[in-house]
N, C-alpha and C positions, 0 to 999 in steps of 0.2 A: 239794068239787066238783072239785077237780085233783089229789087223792090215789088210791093205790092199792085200790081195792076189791075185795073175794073174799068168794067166798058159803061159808060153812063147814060143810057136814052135819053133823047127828050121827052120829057114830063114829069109830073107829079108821084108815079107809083114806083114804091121803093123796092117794089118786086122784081120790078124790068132791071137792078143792077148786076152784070153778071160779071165776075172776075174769073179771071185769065190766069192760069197755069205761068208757076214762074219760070221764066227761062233761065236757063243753064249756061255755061260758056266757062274753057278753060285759057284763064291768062300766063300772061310770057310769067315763067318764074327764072329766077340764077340762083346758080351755086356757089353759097358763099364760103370760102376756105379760109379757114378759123387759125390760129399760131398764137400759142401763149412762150414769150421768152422771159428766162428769171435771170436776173443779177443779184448774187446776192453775196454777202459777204463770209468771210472765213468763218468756218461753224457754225453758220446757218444749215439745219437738216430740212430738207422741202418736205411739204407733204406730198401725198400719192395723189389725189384727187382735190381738184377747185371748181367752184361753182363761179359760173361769169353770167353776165346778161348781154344778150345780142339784143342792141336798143336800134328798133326799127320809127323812123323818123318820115313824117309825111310833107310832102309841098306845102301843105296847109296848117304846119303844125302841131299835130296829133301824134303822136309816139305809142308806143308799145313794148312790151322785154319779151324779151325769150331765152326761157334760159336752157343753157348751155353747159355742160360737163368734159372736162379735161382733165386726160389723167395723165402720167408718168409715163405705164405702159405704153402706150400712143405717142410718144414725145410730144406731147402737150398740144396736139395736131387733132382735127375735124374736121368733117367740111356737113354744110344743111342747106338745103335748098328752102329757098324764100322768093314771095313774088318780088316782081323786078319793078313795078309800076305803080300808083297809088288810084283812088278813083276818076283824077284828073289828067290821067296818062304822063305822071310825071315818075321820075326813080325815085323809088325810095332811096333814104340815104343811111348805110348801115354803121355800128359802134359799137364796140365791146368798152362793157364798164360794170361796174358792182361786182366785185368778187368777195366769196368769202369761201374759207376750209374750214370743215371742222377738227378742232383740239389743234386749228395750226396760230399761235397765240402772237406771232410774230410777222400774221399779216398785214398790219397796220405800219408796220416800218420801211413797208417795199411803197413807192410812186409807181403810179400807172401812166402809163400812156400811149392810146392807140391812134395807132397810123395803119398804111397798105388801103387798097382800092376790095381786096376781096376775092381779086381773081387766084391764080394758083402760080405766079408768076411774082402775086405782090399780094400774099394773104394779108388778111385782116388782123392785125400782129398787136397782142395787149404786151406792150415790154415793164417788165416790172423790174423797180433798179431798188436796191436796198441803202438806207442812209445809218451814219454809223457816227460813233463820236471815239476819239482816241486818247492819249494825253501821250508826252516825253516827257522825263529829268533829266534836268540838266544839272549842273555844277557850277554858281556862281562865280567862282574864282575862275574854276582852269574851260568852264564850258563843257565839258566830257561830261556823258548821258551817265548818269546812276539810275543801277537797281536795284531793287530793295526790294522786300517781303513786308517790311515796316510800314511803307509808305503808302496811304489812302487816300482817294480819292470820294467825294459823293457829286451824286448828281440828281438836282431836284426838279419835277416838273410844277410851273408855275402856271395862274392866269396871264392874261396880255399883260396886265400892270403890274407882273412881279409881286402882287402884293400878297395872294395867298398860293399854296402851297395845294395842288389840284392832282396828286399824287405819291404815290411811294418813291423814296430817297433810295436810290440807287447806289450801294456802298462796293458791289462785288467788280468793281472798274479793273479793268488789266492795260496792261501797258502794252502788253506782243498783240492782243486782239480792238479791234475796233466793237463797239458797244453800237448795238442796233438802237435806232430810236427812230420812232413814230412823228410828227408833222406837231410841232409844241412848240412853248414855251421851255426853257432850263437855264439854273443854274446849277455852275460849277466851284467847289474849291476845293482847297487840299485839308484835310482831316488830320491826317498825320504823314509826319515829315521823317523819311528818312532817318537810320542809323546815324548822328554823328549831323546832322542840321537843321537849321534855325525854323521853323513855323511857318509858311502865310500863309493865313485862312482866309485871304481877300476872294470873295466871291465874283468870279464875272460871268453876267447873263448875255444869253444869245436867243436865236431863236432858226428853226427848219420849216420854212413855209409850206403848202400843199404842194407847190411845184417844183421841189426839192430847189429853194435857194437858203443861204445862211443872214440871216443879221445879226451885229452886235448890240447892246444895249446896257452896256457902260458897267457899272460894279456898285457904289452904295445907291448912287441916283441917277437908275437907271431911262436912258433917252424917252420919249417917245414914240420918235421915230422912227429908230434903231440904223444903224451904220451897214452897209451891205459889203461881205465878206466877200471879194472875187478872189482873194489872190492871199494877204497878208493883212491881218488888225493888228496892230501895236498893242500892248497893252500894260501895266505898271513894270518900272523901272527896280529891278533887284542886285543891288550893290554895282549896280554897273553894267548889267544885262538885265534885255529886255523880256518879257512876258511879250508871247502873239498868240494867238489863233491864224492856223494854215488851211490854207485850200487849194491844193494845187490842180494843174492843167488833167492830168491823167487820174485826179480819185478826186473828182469835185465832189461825189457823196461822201468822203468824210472829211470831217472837221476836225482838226490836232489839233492842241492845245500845247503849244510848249512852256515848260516851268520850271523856272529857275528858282534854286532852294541857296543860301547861306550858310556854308561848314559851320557849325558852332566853333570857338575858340575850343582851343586843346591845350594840353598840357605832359610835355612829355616825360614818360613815367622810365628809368631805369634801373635795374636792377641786378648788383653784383654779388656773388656767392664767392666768401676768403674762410681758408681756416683761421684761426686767433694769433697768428704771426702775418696776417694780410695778403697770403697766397691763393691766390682763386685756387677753387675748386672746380672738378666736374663731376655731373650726373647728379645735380642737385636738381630738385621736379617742385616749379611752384605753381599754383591756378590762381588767377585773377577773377573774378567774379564781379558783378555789378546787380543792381535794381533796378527792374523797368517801374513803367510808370505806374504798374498796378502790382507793385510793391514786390513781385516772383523774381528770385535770385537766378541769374543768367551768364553762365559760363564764358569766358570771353579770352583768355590764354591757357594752353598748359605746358610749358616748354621746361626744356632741361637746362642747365648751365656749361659751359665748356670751360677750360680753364689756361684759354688763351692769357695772353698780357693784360686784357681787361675783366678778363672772368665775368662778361655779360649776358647774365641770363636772358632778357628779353626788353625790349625797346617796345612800350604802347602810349597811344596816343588816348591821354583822361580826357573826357568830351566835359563843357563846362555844364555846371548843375547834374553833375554827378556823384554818386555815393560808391564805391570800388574797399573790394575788402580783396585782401593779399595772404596767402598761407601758404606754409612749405610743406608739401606734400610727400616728398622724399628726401632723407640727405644721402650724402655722397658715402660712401663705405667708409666704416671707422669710423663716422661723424656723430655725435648727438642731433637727433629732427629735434627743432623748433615746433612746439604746440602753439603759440603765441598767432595771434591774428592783424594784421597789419589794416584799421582802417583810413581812407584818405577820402574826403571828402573837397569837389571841386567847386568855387561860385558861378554865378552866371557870367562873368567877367572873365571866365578863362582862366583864373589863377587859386592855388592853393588856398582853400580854407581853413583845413586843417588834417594833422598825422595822430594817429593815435593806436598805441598797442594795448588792447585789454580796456580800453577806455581812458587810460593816461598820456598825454600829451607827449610827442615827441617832439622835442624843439632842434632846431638846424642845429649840427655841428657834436651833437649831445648822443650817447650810446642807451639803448634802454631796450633789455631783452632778447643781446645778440643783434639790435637791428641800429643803423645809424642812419641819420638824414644826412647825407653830406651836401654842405653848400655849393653851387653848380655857377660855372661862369658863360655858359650860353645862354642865358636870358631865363625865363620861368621853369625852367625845367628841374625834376622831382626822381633824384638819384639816393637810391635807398640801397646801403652796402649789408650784408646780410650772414654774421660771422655764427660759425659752430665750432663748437668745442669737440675733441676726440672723445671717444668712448676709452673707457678704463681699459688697459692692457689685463687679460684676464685667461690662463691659460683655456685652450678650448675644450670640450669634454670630449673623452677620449683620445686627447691627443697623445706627445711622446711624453709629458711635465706625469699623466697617468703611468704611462706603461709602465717609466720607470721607477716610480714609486712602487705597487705592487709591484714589480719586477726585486728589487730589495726588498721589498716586504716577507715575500716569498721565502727570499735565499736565505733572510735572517729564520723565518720559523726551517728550513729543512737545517741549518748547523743546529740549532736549538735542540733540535730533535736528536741529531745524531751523538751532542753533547749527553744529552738525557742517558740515548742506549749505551752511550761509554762510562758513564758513570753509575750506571747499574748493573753493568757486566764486572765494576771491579769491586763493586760493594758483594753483590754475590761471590765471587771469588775470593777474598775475604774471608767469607763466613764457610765456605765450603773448607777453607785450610785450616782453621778452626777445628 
């Protein structure tokens, strides 16, 4: 019908070919009703407009794109009319696929996949689902979830063999949000552990296939052929709890991580405030202070003293491989402050390394500086009693010790005076009888 036609005589002369006007004809078209639906996850911002292709496919093989525009405005919603039949009077067969937005850099994280027939009843529906990775802390001992500011997470994209490193390390992980990720290779560990617990920086790989499924692939040597996430992975054993990765029934696009971390050993620190006959005091104000790891002095109590029956300033827990300096910040009324700087230093083992005021050794039982280490009968704990001396009794200025001093002052210079006028009234008197 759309080909070239020519009418061919019989004979030899090339003059006699005459061709035929091409004929025209309009075929069946449909209207195909176009639906883009997005899943995507918490703080994902969509863009306004995406580009899709309507891939038109023939009985014989032969495809085509057509591209197609969906915005926001429209609720993601078109509809285009397309023929319905190929040159062999079969249907075409329609699909939406290839999408890309500009400046939306977070396309690649969402799975496609179209379904519906096309009509308006059962559009041609690209549903795009967003795949996300999350972590939780946990707390080896009691199992209770910890948070923390401290604590980091990376996460790196890998080739299939884990063996190079085919992207940037992901360091800004949050624990309340799931982390979008793209169809990869990755692994995970922990970087830095929590205020007050022990390290593991055991890496373990997984991987999000094209058609949003998860596999494992183990941590130093890692599988081949990787273990398939439906439900629960197991994964290394932390003082008694276990490391998994989750997938559950109702968010199979993201993957948890749960991670069990080890309280470091402690060492309890307390601290009583007596005058010098071993009466606690109150309204004594000491700060605690420690060393992070990059060496910045960081604030960590400031409490006042009461002067209950034990005169206990404050109860803290030394974390082990700790550096903790101590100073009295205020004394109690009437009292001498202590200048003096209390430092303790804890091992990795959980226990006292060492007490020292000014850089001199404080030995158990021993006084030096107002400060005493008293020896403790509940197990490793670090009770430091912390005596001040009164201040001199010294009247105050302007008080009544003044008033009354010039107050006599005074009284002696006006008899002085009056003595004077009396004894010059009778010396002149005197001289006047004279």
């Amino acid at each position: 019908m759309n080909g070239k036609t020519t009418f061919q005589p019989r004979g030899d002369d090339p003059n006699t070919v005459v061709e035929f006007g091409v004929p025209s004809a309009k075929a069946p078209a449909v209207v195909i009703h176009v639906k883009k639906d997005w899943t995507a996850l918490p703080g994902t911002a969509l863009p306004d407009t995406l580009n899709v292709s309507l891939l038109r496919r023939s009985s014989h093989g032969t495809s085509v794109d057509i591209p197609l525009t969906l915005t926001s405005a429209y609720d993601w919603q078109t509809t285009v009319s397309m023929p319905a039949y190929d040159n062999f009077g079969k249907p075409f067969e329609y699909t939406l696929h290839n999408e890309n937005a500009d400046n939306f850099t977070q396309l690649d994280t969402f799975i496609g996949k179209s379904s519906g027939t096309g009509t308006k009843d059962d559009p041609l529906t690209l549903t795009n689902q967003q795949y996300g990775f999350q972590f939780v802390k946990r707390d080896a001992d009691s199992g209770a979830e910890v948070k923390s500011s401290s604590m980091k997470f990376s996460l790196t994209p890998y080739n299939d063999s884990y063996t190079q490193k085919i992207g940037d390390t992901i360091t800004d992980l949050n624990e309340a949000t799931p982390h979008a990720l793209a169809p990869g290779y990755y692994g995970i560990r922990e970087t830095n552990a929590p205020d007050g617990y022990v390290l593991d920086d055991t890496e373990y790989y997984f991987q999000l296939t094209s058609d949003g499924k998860w596999n494992y692939f183990g941590t130093n040597d890692p599988n081949s052929t990787g273990t398939s996430i439906s439900n629960q992975q197991k994964l290394n054993t932390i003082d008694g709890k276990t490391d998994a990765f989750d997938v559950t029934e109702v968010h199979q696009n993201i993957l948890q991580l749960t991670k069990y971390d080890k309280p470091k050993p402690t060492v309890p620190l307390t601290v009583v405030k007596t005058d010098n006959q071993g009466t606690p005091l109150a309204d004594a104000q000491f700060t605690l202070t420690t060393l992070t790891d990059d060496n910045a002095k960081k604030d960590l109590e400031s409490l006042t003293s009461d002067d209950s029956e034990k005169g206990k300033t404050f109860e803290h827990q030394l974390q082990a491989n700790g550096n903790y300096t101590l100073k009295e910040a205020q004394a109690p009324f009437g009292y001498q402050k202590s200048n003096d700087s209390v430092s303790i230093k804890i091992n990795d083992e959980g226990t006292v390394d060492s007490v020292t005021i000014n850089g001199e050794e404080l030995e158990a039982g021993k006084t030096l500086s107002g400060y005493k280490l008293a020896a403790t009968n509940d197990g490793p704990g670090l009770t430091l009693i912390v005596e001040n001396q009164p201040l001199p009794i010294l009247p105050h200025t302007g008080g009544q010790g003044v008033v009354r001093a010039a107050a006599f002052a005074l009284m002696m210079l006006v008899v002085a005076a009056v003595l004077a006028v009396v004894v010059w009234i009778k010396r002149r008197g005197v001289r006047i009888h004279d």
